[in-house]
Backbone bond lengths (Angstrom), bond angles and torsions (degrees), N, CA, C in turn:
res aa  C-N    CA-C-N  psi(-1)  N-CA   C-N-CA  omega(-1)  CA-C   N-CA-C  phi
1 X - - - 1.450 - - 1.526 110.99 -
2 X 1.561 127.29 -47.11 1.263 106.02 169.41 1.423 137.34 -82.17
3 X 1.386 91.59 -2.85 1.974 87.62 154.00 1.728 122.61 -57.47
4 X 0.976 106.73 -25.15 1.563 110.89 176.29 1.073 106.26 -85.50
5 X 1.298 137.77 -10.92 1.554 125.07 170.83 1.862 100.42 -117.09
6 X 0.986 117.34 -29.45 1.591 89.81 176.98 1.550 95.66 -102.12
7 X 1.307 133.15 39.54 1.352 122.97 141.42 1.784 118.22 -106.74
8 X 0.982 110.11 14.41 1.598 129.27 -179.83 1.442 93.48 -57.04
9 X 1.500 105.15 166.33 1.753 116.07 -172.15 1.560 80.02 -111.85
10 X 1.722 97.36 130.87 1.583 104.16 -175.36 1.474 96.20 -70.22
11 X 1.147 139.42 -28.63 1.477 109.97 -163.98 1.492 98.36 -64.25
12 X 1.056 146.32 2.13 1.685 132.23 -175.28 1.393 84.22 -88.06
13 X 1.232 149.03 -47.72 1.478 130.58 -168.96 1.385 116.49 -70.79
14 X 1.197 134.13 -32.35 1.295 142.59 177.60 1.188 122.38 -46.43
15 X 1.136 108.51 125.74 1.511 112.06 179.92 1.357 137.78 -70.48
16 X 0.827 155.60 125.75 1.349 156.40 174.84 1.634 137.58 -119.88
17 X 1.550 127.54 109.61 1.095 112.49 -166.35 1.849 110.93 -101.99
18 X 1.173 107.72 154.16 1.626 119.77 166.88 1.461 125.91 -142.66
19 X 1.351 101.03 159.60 1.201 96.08 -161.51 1.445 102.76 -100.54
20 X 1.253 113.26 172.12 2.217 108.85 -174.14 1.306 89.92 -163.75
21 X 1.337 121.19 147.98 1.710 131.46 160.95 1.377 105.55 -109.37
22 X 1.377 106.43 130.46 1.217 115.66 -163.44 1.491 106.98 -136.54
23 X 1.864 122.72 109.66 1.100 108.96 -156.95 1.162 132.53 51.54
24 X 1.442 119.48 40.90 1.668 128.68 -163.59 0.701 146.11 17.52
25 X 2.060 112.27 51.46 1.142 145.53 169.63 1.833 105.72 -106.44
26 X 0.715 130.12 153.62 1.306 134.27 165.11 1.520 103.08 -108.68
27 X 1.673 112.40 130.92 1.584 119.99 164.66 1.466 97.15 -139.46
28 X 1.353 104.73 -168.06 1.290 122.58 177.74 1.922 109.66 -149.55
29 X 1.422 90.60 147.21 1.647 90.65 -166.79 1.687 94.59 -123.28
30 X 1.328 123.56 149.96 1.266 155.90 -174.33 1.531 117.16 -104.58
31 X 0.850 104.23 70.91 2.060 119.51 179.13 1.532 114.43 -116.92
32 X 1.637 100.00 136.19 1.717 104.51 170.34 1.756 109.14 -67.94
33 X 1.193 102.37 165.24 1.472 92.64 -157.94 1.688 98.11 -88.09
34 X 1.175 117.39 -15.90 1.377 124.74 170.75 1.962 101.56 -57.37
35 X 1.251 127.51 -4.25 1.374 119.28 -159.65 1.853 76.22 -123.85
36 X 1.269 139.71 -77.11 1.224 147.18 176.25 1.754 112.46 -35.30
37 X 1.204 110.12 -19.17 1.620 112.44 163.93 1.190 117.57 -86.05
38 X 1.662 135.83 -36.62 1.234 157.80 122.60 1.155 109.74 -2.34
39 X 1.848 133.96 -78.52 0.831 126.19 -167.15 1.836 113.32 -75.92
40 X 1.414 114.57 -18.71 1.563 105.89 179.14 1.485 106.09 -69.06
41 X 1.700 118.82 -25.59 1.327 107.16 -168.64 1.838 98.81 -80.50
42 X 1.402 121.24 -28.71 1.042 100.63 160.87 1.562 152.54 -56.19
43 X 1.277 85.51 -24.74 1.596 105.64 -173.74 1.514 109.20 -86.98
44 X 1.854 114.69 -31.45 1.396 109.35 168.63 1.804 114.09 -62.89
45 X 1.627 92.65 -41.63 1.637 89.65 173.60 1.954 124.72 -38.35
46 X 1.745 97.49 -49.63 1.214 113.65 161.78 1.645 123.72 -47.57
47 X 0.927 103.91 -23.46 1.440 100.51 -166.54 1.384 123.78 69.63
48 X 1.883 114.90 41.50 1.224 107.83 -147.59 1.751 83.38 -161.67
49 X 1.419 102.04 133.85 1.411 130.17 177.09 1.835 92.96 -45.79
50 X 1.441 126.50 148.51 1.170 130.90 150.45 1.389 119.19 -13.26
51 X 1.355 90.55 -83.42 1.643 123.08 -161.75 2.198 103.72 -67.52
52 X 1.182 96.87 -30.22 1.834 99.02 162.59 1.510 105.84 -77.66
53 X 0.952 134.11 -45.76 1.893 126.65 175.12 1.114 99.70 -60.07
54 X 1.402 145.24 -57.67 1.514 134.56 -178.18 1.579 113.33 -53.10
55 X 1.621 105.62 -42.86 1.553 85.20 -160.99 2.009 97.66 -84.42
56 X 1.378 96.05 -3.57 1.932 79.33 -176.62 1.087 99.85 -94.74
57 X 1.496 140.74 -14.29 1.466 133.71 -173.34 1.932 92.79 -77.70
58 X 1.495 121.40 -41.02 1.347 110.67 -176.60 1.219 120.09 -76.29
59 X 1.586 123.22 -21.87 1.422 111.88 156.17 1.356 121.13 -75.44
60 X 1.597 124.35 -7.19 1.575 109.96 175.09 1.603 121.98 -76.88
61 X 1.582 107.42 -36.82 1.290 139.34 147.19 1.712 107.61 -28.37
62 X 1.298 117.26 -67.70 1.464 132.20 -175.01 2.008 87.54 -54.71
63 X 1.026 86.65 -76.50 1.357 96.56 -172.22 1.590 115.90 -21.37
64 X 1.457 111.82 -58.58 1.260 107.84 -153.77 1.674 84.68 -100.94
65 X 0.797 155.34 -3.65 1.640 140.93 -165.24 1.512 92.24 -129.51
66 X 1.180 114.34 -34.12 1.602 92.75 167.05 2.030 99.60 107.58
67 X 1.097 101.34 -45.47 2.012 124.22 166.05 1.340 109.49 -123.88
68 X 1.484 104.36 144.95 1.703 114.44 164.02 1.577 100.27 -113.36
69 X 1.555 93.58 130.07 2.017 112.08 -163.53 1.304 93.93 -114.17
70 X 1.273 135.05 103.44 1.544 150.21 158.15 1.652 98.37 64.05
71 X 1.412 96.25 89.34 1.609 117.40 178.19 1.459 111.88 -39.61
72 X 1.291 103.52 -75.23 1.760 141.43 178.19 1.775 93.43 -43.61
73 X 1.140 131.32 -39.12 1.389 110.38 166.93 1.281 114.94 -102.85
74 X 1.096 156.85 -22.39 1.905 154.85 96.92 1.849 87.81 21.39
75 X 0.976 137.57 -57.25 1.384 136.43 -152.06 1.682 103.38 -78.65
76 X 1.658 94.41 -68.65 1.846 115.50 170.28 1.466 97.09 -37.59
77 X 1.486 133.44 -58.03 1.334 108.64 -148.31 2.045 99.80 -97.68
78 X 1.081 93.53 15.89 2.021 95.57 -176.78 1.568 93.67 -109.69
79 X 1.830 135.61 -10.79 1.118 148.93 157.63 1.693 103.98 -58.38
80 X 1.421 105.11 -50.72 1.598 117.67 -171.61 1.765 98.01 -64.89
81 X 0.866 118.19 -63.62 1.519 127.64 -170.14 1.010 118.38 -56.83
82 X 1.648 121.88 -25.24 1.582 134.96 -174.86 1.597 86.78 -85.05
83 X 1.723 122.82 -61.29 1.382 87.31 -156.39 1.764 102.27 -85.06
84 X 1.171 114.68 0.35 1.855 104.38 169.22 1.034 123.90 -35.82
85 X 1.763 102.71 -40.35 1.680 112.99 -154.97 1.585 99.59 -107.44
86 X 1.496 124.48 7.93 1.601 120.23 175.29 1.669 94.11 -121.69
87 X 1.094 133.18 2.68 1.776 136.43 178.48 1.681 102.27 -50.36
88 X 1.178 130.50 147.83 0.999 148.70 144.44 1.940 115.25 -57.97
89 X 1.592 111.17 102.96 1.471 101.02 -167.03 1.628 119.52 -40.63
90 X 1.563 126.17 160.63 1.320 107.91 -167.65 1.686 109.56 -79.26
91 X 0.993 118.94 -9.24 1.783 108.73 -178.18 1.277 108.99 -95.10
92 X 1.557 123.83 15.36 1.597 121.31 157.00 1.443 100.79 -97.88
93 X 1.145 112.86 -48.67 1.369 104.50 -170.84 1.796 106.86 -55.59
94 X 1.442 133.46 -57.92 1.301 145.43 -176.44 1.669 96.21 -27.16
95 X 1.648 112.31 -47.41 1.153 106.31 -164.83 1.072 118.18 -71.34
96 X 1.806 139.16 -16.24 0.983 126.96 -166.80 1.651 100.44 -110.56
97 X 0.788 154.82 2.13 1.514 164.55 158.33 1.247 109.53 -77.51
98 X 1.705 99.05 125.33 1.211 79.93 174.94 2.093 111.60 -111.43
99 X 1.131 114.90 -174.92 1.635 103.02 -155.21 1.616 101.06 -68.48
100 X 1.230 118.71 -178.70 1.147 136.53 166.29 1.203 135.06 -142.17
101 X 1.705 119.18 100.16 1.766 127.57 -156.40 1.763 119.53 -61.22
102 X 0.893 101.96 115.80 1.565 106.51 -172.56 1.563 97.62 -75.85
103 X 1.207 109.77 135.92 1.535 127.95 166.27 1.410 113.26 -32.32
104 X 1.497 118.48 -36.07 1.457 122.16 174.26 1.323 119.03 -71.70
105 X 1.051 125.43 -27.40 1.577 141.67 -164.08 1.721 109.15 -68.69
């Protein structure tokens, strides 16, 4: 199992910041770029510039909760949920991998 995570391409961990005006504030948000690649494919899905999916997902958020509570992870875990629901179920995937012997074994 951790061959699949410490064989990852570091640029997905890397951080990256940008800036967005949001409600005509200007901030900046702090995402690995593996999460900021995520959200462009979402936003192309949308049919919608980056920076328009951020600011309408934080007013829907606003909207319905009334506060937005740590944006930048609001983002990470709507990254998690996007690819939950496009995953390959887990007993196809099992089948095509094959195992990998842990040093303990």
């Amino acid at each position: 199992m951790c061959h699949l995570f410490a064989h990852q391409p570091q640029r997905d961990y890397e951080s990256q910041t940008r800036s967005l005006r949001i409600g005509g504030h200007c901030t900046s948000i702090r995402l690995e770029m593996a999460f900021w690649d995520t959200l462009e494919e979402i936003a192309a899905k949308e049919s919608m510039s980056l920076g328009k999916f951020l600011t309408t997902l934080y007013n829907e958020v606003l909207d319905h909760h009334g506060e937005v509570n740590n944006f930048a992870s609001l983002l990470r875990c709507s990254c998690l949920i996007y690819r939950s629901r496009s995953m390959v179920p887990v007993q196809e995937f099992k089948a095509t991998v094959t195992p990998i012997l842990d040093a303990a074994e």
